[in-house]
MINU-628584 format. One line per field, with one value per residue: residue number from 0; x, y, z of N, C-alpha, C, O in turn; residue in one letter. Coordinates in pm, whole numbers. Layout:
% MINU-628584
nr	c(NUM,...)
n_east	c(X,...)
n_north	c(Y,...)
n_up	c(Z,...)
ca_east	c(X,...)
ca_north	c(Y,...)
ca_up	c(Z,...)
c_east	c(X,...)
c_north	c(Y,...)
c_up	c(Z,...)
o_east	c(X,...)
o_north	c(Y,...)
o_up	c(Z,...)
rest	c(A,...)
% end
This chain:
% MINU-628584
nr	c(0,1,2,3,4,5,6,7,8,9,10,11,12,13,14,15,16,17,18,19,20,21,22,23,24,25,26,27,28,29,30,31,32,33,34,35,36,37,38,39,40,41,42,43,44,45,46,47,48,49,50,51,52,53,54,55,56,57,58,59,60,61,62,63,64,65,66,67,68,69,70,71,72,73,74,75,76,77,78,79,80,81,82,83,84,85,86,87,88,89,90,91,92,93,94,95,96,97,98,99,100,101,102,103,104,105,106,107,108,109,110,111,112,113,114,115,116,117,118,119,120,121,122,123,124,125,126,127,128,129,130,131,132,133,134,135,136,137,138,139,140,141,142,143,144,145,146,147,148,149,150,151,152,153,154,155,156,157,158,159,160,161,162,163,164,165,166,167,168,169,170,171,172,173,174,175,176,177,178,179,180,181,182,183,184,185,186,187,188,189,190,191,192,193,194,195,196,197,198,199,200,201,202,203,204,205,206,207,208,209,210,211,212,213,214,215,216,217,218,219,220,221,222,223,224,225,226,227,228,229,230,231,232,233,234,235,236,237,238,239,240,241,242,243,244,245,246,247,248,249,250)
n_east	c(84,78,198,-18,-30,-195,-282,-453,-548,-711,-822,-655,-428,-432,-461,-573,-333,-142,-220,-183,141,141,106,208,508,496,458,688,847,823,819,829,665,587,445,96,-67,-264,-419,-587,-750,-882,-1275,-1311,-1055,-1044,-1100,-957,-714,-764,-757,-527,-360,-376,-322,-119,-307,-373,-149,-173,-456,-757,-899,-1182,-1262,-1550,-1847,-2198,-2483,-2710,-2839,-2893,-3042,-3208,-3008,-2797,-2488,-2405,-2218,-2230,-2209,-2232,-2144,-1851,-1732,-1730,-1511,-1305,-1286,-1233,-1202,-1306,-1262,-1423,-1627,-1371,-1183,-1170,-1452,-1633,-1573,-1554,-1755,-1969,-2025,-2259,-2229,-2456,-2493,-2233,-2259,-2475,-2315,-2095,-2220,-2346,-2116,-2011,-2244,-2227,-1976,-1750,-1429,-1463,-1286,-1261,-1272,-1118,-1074,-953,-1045,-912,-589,-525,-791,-1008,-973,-1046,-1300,-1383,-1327,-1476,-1760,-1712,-1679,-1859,-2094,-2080,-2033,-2266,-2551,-2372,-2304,-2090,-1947,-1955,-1806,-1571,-1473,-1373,-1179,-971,-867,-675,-706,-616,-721,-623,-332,-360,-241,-101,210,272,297,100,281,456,383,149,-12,11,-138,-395,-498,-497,-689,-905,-901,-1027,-1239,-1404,-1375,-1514,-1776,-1765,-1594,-1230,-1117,-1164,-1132,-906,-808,-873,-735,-555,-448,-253,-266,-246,-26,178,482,859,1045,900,807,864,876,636,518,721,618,460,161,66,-87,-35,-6,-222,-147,-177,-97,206,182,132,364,622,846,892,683,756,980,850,718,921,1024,841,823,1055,1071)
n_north	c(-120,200,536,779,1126,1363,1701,1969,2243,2427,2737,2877,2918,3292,3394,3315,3323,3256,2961,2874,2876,2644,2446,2434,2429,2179,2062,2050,2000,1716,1444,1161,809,680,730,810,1119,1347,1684,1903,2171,2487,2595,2766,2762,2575,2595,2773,2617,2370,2440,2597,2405,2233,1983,1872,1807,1558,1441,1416,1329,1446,1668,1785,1987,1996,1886,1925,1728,1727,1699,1901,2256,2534,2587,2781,2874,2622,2319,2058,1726,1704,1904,1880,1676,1778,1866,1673,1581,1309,1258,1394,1550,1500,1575,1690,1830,2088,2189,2071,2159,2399,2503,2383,2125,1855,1440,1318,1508,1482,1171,1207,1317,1143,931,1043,1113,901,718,908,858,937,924,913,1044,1011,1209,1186,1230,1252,1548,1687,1693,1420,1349,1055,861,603,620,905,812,604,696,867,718,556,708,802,626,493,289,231,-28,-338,-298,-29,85,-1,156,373,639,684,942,991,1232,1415,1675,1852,1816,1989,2196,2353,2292,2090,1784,1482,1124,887,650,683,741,445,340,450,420,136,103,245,54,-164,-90,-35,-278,-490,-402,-460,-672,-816,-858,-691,-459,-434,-347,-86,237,430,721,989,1325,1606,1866,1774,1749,1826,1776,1570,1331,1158,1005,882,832,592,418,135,42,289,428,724,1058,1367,1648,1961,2330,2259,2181,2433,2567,2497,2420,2269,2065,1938,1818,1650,1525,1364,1235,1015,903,761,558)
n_up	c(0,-79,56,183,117,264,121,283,253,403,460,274,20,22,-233,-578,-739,-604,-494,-758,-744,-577,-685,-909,-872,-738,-930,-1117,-960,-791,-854,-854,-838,-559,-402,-298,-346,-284,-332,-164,-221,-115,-243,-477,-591,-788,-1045,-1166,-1100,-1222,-1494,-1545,-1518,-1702,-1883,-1694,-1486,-1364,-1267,-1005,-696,-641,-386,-194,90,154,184,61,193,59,-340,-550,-429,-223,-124,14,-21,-41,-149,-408,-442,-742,-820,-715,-875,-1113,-1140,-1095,-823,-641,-363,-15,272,532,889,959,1271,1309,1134,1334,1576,1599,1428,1490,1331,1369,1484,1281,1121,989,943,720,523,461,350,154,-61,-67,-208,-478,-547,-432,-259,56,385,676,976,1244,1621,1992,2222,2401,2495,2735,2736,2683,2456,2370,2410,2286,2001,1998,1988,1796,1559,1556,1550,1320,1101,1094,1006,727,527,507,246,174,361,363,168,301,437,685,870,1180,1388,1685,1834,2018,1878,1642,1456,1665,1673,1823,1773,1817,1977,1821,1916,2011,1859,1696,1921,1882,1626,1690,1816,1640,1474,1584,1679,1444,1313,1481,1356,1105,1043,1101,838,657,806,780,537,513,531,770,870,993,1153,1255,1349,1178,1021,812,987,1189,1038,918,1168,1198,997,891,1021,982,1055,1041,740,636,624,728,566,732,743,679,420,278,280,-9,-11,220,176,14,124,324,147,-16,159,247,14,57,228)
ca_east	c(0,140,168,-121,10,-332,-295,-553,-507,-789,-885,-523,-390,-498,-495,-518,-191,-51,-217,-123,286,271,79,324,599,534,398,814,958,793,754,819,531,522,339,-76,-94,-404,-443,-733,-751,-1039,-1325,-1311,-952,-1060,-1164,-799,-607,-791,-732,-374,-276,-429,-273,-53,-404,-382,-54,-229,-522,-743,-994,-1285,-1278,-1613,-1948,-2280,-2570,-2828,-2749,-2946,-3211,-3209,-2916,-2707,-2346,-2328,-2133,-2276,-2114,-2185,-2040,-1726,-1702,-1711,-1391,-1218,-1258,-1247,-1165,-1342,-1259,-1586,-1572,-1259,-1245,-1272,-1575,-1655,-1574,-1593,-1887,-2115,-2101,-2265,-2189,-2539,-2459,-2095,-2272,-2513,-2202,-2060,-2324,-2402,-1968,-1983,-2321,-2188,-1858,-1639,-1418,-1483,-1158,-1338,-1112,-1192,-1007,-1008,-1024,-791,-461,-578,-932,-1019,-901,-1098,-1440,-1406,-1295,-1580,-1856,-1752,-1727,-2041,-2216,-2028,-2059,-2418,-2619,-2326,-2282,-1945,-1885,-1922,-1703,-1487,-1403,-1327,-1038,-981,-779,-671,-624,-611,-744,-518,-214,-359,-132,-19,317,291,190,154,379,390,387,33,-90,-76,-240,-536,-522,-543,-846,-1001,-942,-1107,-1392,-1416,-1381,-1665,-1900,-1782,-1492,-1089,-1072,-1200,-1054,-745,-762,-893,-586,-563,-373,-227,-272,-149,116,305,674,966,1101,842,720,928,829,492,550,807,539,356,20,43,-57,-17,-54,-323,-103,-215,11,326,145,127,516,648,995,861,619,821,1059,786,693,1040,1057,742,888,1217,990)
ca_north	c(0,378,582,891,1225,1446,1825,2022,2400,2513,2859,2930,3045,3416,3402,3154,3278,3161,2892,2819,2871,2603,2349,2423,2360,2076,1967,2064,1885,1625,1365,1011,773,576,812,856,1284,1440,1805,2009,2350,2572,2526,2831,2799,2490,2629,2837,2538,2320,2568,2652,2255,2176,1780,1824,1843,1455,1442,1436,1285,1608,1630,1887,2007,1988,1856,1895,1569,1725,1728,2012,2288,2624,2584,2885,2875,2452,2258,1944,1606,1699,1968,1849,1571,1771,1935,1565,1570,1235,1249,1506,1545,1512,1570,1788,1914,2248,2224,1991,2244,2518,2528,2269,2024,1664,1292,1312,1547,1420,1058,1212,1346,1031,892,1124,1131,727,764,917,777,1018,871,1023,1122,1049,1277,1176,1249,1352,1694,1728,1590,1318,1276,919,833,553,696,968,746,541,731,985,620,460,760,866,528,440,242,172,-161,-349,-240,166,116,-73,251,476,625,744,1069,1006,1395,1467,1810,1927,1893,2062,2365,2369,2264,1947,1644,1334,1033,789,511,676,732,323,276,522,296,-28,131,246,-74,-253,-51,-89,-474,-504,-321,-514,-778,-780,-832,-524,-348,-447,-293,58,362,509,880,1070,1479,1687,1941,1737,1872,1729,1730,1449,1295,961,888,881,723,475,302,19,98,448,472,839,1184,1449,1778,2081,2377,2242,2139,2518,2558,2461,2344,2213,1967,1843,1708,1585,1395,1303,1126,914,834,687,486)
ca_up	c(0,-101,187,159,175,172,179,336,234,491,359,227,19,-6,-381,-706,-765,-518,-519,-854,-783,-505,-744,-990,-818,-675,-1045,-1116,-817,-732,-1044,-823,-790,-486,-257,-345,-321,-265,-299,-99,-197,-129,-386,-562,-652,-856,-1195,-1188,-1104,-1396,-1633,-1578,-1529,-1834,-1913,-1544,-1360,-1339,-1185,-843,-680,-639,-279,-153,198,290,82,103,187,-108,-462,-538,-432,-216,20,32,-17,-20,-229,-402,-514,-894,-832,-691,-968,-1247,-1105,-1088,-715,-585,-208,51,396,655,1018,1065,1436,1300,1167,1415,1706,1544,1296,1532,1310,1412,1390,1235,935,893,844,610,395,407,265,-16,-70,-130,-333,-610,-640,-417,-113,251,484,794,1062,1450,1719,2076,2166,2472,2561,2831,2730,2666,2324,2313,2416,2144,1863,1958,1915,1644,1433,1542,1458,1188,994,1102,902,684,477,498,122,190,469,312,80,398,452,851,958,1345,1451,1808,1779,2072,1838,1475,1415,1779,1657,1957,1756,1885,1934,1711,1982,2094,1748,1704,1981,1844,1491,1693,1886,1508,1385,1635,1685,1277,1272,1512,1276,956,1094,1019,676,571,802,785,406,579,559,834,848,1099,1135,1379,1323,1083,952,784,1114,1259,953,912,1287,1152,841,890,1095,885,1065,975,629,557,655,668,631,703,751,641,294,208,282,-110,-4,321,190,-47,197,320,7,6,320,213,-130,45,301)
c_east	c(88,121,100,-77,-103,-269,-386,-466,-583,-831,-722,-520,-456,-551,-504,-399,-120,-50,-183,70,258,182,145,483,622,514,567,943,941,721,815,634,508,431,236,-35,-206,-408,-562,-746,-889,-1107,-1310,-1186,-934,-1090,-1015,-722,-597,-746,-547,-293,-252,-350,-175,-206,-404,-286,-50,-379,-622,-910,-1061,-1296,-1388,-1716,-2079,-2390,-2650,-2781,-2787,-3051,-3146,-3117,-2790,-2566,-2290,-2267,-2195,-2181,-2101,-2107,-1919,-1687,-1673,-1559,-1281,-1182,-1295,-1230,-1238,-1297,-1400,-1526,-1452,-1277,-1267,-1402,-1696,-1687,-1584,-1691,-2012,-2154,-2141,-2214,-2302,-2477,-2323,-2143,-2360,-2471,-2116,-2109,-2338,-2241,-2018,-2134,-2280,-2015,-1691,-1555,-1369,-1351,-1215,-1235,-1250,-1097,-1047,-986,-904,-679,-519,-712,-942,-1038,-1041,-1272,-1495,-1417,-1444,-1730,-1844,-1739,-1818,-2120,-2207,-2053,-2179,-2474,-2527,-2295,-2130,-1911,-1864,-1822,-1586,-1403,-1362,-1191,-1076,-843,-755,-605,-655,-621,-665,-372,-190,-321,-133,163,375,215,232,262,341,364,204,-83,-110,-159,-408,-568,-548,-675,-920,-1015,-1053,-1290,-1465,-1478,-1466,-1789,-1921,-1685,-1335,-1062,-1092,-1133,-934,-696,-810,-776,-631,-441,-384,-201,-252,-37,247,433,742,1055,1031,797,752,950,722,482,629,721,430,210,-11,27,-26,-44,-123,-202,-152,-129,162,282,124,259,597,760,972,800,697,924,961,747,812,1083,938,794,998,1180,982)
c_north	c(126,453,684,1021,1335,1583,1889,2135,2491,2637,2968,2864,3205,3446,3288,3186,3232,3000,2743,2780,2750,2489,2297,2378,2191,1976,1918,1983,1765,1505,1182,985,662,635,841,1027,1327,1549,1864,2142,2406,2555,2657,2849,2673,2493,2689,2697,2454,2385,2572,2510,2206,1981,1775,1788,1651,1363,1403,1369,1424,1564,1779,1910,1983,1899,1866,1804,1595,1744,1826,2122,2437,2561,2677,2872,2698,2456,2116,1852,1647,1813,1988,1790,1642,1883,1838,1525,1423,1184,1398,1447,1557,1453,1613,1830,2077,2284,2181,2084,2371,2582,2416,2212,1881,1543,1313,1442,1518,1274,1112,1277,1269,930,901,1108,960,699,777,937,856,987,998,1015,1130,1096,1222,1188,1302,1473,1774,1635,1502,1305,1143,923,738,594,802,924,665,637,845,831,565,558,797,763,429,413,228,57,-196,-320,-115,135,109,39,381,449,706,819,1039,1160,1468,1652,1873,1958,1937,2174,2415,2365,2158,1892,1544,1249,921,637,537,718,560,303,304,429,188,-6,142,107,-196,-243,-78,-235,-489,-475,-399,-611,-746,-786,-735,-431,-302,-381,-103,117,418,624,926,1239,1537,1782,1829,1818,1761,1650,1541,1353,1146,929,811,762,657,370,232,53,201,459,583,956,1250,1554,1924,2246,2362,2226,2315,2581,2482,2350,2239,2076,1915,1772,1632,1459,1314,1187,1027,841,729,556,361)
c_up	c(0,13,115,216,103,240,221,351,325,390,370,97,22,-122,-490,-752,-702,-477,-625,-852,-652,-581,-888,-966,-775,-853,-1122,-1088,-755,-858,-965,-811,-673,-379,-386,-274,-367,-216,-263,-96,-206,-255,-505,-626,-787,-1003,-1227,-1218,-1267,-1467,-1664,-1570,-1652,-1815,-1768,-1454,-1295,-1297,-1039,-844,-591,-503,-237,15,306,128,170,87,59,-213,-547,-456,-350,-88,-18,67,-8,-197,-292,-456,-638,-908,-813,-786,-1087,-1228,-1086,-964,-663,-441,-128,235,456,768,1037,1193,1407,1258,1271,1579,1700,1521,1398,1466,1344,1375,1302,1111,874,838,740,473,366,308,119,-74,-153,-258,-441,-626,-544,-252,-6,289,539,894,1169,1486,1878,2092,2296,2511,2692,2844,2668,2527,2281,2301,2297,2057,1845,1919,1827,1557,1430,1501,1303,1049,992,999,739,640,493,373,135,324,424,212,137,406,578,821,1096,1394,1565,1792,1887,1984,1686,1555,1571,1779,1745,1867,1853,1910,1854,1782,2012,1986,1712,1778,1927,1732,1535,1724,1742,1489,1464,1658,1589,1268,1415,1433,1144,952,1062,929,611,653,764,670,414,620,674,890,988,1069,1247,1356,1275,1030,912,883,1196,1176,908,1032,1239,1066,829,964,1017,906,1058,863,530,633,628,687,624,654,672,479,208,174,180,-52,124,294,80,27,230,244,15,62,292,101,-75,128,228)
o_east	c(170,17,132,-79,-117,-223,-469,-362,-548,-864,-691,-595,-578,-657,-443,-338,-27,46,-168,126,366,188,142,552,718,548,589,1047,1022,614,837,536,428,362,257,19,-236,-404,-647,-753,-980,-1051,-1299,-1180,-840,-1101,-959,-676,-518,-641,-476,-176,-151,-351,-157,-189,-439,-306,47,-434,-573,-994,-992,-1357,-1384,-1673,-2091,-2415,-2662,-2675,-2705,-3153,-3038,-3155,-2693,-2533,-2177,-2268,-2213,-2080,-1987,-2017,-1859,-1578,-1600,-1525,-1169,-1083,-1415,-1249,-1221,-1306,-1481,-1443,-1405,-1389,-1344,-1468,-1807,-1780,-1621,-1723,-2126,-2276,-2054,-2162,-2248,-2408,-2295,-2103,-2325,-2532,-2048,-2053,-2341,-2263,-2049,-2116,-2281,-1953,-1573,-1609,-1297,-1285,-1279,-1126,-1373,-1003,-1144,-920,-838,-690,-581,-760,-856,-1128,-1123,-1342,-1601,-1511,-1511,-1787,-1940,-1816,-1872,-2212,-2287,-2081,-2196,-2465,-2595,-2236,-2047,-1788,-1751,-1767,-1501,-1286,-1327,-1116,-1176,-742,-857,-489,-715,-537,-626,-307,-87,-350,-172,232,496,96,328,365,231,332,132,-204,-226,-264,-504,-667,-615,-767,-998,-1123,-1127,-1391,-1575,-1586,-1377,-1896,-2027,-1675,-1316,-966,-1033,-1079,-879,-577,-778,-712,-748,-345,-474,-128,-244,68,361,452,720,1108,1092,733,679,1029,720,448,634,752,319,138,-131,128,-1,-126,-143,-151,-162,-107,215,371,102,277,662,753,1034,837,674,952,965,746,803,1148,974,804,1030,1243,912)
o_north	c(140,432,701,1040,1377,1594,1832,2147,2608,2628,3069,2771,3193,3507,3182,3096,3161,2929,2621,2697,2740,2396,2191,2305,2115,1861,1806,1938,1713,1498,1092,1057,570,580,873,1041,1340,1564,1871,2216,2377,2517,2624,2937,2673,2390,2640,2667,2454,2333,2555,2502,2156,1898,1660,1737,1631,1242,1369,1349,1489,1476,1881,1816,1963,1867,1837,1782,1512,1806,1844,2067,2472,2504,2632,2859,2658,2529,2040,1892,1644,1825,2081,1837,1588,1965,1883,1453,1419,1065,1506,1337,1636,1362,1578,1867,2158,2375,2231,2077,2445,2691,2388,2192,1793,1524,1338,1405,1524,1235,1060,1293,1288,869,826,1075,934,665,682,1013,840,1019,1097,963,1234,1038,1217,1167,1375,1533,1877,1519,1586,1257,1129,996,771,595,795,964,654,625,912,839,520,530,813,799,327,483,214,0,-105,-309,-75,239,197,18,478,351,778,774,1077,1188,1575,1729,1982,2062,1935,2224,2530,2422,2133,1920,1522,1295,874,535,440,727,523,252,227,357,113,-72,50,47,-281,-313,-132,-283,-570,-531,-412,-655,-645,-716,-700,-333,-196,-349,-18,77,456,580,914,1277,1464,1719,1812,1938,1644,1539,1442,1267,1053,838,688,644,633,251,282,87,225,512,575,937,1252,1561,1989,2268,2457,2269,2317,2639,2392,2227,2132,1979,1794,1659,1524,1339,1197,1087,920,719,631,453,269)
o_up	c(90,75,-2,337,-12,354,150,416,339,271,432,66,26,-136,-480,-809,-742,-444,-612,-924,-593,-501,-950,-1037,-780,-879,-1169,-1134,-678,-919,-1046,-792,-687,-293,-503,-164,-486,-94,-351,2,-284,-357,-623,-711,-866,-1069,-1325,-1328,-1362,-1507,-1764,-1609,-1701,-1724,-1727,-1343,-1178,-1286,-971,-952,-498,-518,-248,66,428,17,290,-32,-32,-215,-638,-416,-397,14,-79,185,20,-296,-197,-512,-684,-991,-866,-821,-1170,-1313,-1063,-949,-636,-416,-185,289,408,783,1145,1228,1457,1310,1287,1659,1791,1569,1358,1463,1347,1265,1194,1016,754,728,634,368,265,218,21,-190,-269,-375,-519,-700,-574,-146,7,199,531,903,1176,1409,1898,2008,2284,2553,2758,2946,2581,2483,2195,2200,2235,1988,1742,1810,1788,1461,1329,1424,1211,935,925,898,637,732,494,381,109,359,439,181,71,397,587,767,1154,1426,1556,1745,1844,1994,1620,1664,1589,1864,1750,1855,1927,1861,1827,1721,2033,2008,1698,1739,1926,1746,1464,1678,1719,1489,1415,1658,1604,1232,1440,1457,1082,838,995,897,509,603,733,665,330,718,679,954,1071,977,1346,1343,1319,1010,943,882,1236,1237,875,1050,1240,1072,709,966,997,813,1068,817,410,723,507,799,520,535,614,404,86,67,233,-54,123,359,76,-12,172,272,53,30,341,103,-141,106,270)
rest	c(X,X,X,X,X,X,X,X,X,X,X,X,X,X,X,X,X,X,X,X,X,X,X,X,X,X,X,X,X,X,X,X,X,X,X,X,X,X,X,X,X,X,X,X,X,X,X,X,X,X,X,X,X,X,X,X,X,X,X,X,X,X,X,X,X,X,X,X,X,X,X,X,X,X,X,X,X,X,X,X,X,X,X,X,X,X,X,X,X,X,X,X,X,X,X,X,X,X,X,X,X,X,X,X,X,X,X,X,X,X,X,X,X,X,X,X,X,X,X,X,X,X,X,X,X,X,X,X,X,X,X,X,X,X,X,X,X,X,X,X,X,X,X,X,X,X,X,X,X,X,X,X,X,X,X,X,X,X,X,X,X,X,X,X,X,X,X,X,X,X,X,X,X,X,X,X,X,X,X,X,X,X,X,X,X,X,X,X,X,X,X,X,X,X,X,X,X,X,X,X,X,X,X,X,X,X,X,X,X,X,X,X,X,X,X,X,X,X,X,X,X,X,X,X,X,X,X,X,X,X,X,X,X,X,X,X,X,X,X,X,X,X,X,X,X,X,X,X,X,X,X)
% end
């Protein structure tokens, strides 16, 4: 399995040009293929990027930040699946802790964007985590996935991909360790393979996020049950995330 190095641009850059010089670059610098790369840039920078990639745009594995459950009608400022798709977006994040703690959103509308996400064809990035340093790991994990993957079949599960991101250490610059990030993956997996058994899970990625850097990033990723990183921050840093990439490629 390829290790997963997803970016998550949040609501950066400031501009599509800028957005454009660090998708160029990396289109430049970064031409191995054993790492899967998934770029997340805000949605409106998505019609620029197309445009100016032209035949590079498929260089990369290209993902939507947020989505919304209906696929049309009067909902103000959403986003729908067809409309992600016809932008080549195949991956969306649901359930970040920011919008999560932020924005008030529920397990109940992150499963019904999981839902609509696997529907028409586009795979979820379910993020859980707990939300303070010594709150019960497993207590959180468990019920943001039981609600989050409610009424799920073992086939739609089966095409999840899990984020583990302790929301104490996004863009704190304290991530985790990587001894206490397995433990969080054995807890997913188990909670998982109750719901739909070990064989499926066992084929479920599961990503670590947290104030990633070049600095910490082959703790992370040198570990077999780690399959990849969510990065935030460091993924807008050109030279930065390409070490990054780097250090996954050599893995």
């Amino acid at each position: 399995m390829k290790k997963i190095i997803a970016a998550n641009w949040k609501m950066n850059p400031e501009s599509a040009k800028e957005a454009e010089k660090i998708v160029k670059f990396l289109v430049e610098s970064y031409t191995e293929k054993n790492v899967q790369l998934i770029l997340f840039p805000p949605f409106v920078y998505f019609c620029r990027l197309r445009d100016e990639l032209d035949n590079d745009a498929d260089k990369f594995d290209w993902g939507a930040q947020d989505i919304f459950w209906e696929e049309s009608g009067a909902y103000t400022g959403e986003i729908s699946s067809a409309m992600l798709k016809s932008f080549w977006v195949q991956y969306v994040i649901i359930g970040h802790s920011e919008r999560r703690w932020k924005l008030g959103e529920t397990d109940e509308i992150i499963n019904k964007k999981i839902k609509t996400a696997l529907e028409n064809g586009i795979t979820p990035i379910l993020a859980v985590g707990e939300k303070e340093k010594g709150d019960s790991v497993e207590k959180f994990l468990e019920d943001q996935l039981c609600k989050g993957l409610e009424d799920l079949d073992e086939k739609q599960i089966s095409k999840i991909i899990i984020a583990y991101e302790p929301v104490w250490a996004i863009g704190t610059g304290s991530a985790d360790n990587p001894e206490d990030t397995i433990k969080a993956v054995r807890i997913i997996k188990d909670i998982i393979g109750k719901m739909v058994g070990k064989e499926i899970t066992d084929k479920i990625p599961v990503l670590y996020g947290g104030s990633v850097t070049s600095e910490n990033a082959r703790d992370f990723l040198s570990e077999k049950e780690i399959n990849g990183a969510l990065v935030g921050g460091a993924s807008l840093n050109k030279e930065e995330f390409l070490k990054i990439l780097n250090i996954a490629e050599k893995l």
